[in-house]
C-alpha positions as CSV (number, residue, x, y, z in Angstrom):
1,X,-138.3,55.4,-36.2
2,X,-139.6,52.9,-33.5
3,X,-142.1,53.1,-31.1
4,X,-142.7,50.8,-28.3
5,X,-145.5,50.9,-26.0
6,X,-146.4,49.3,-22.5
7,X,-150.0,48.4,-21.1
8,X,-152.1,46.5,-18.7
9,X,-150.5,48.5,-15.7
10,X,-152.5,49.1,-12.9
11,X,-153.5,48.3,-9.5
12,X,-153.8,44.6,-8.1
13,X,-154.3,42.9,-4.8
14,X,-151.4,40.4,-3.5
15,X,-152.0,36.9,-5.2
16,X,-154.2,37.8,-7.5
17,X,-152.7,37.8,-11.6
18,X,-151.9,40.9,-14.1
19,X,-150.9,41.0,-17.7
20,X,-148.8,43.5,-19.3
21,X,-148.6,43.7,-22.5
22,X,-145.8,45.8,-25.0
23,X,-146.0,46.3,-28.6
24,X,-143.4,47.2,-31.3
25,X,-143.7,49.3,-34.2
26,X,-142.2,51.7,-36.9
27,X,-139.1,51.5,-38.9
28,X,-138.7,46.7,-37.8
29,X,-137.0,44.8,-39.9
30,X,-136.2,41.9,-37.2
31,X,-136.8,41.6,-33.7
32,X,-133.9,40.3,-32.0
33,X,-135.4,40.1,-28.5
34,X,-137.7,41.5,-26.0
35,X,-137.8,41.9,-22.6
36,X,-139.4,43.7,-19.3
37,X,-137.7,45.1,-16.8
38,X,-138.6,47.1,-13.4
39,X,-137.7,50.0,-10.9
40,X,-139.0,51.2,-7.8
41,X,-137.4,54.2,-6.2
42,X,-134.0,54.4,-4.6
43,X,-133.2,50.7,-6.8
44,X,-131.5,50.0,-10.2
45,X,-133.2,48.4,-12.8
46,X,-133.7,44.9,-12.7
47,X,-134.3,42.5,-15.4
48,X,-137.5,40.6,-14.9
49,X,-137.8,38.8,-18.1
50,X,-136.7,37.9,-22.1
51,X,-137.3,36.4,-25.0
52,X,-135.7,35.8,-27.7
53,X,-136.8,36.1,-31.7
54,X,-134.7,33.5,-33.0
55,X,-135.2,30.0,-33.0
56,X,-135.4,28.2,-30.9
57,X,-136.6,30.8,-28.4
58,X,-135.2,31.1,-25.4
59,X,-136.6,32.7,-22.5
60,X,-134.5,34.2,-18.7
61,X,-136.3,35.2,-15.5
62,X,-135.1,36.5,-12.6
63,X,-135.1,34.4,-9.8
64,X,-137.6,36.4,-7.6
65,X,-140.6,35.8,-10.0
66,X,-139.7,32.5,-11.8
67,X,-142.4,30.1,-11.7
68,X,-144.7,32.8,-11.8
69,X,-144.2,35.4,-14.1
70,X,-144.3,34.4,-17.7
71,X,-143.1,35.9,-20.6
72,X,-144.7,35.5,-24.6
73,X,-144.0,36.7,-27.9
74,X,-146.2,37.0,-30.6
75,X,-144.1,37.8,-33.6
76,X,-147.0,38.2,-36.6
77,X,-147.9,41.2,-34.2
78,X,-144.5,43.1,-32.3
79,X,-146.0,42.4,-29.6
80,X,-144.8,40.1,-26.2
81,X,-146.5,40.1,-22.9
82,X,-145.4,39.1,-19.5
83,X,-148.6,37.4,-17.7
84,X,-148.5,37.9,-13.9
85,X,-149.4,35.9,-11.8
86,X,-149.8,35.1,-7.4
87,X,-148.2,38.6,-7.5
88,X,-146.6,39.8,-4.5
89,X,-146.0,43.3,-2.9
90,X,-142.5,43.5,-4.0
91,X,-143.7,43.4,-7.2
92,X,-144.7,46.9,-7.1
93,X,-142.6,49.4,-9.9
94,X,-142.7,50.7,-13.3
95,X,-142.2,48.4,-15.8
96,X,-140.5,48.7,-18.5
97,X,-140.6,46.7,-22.2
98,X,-137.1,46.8,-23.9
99,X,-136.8,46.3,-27.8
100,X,-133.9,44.6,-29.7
101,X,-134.1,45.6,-33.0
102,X,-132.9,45.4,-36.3
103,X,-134.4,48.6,-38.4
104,X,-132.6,47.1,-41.5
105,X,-130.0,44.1,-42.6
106,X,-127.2,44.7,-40.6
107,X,-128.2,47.7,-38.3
108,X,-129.4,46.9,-34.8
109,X,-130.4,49.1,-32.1
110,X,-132.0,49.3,-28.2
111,X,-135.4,51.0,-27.6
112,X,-137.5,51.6,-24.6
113,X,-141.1,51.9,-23.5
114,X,-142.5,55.0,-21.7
115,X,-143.1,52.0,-19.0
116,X,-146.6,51.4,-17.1
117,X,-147.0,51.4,-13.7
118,X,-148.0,47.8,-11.2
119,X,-148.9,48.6,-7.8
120,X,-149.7,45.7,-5.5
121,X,-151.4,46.3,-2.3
122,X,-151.8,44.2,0.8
């Protein structure tokens, strides 16, 4: 059993900054990576950013928010954040934090956040 769980959603004005924050927990042996992806209605999915648990860690944006969206793990805790910032009206969805997990030697498995809401107004 794993649990992961978004937060820091919420409303912000265009250019100002927003951190999200996701946290892993339950049946971990190893995290294999992390990531945080978006939707807004009537789109896919989209990928906005990863990291990776192995070393060294590596780290993939999408183009539309590199340079200012940055994504952070912090292992001791489960936990990675995605710090926002100059954020723009397209930035506006639900995002969600995706978990790649091992839950024992061997055995690895996807999990999803609920996801938390961004809305940037103009």
């Amino acid at each position: 059993q794993v649990q992961v769980v978004e937060s820091g959603g919420g409303l912000v004005q265009a250019g100002g900054s927003l951190r999200l924050s996701c946290a892993a927990s339950g049946n971990i042996f190893r995290i294999i990576a992390m990531g945080w992806y978006r939707q807004v209605p009537g789109k896919q999915r989209e990928l906005v950013a990863t990291i990776t648990y192995h070393a060294p860690s590596n780290t993939n944006y999408a183009d539309s928010v590199k340079g200012r969206f940055t994504i952070s793990r912090d292992n001791v805790e489960n936990t990675v954040s995605l710090q926002m910032n100059n954020v723009k009206p397209e930035d506006t969805g639900v995002y969600y934090c995706k978990s790649n997990i091992y839950t024992r030697p061997a055995y690895a498995t996807e999990f999803w956040g609920e996801g938390t809401r961004v809305t940037v107004s103009t």
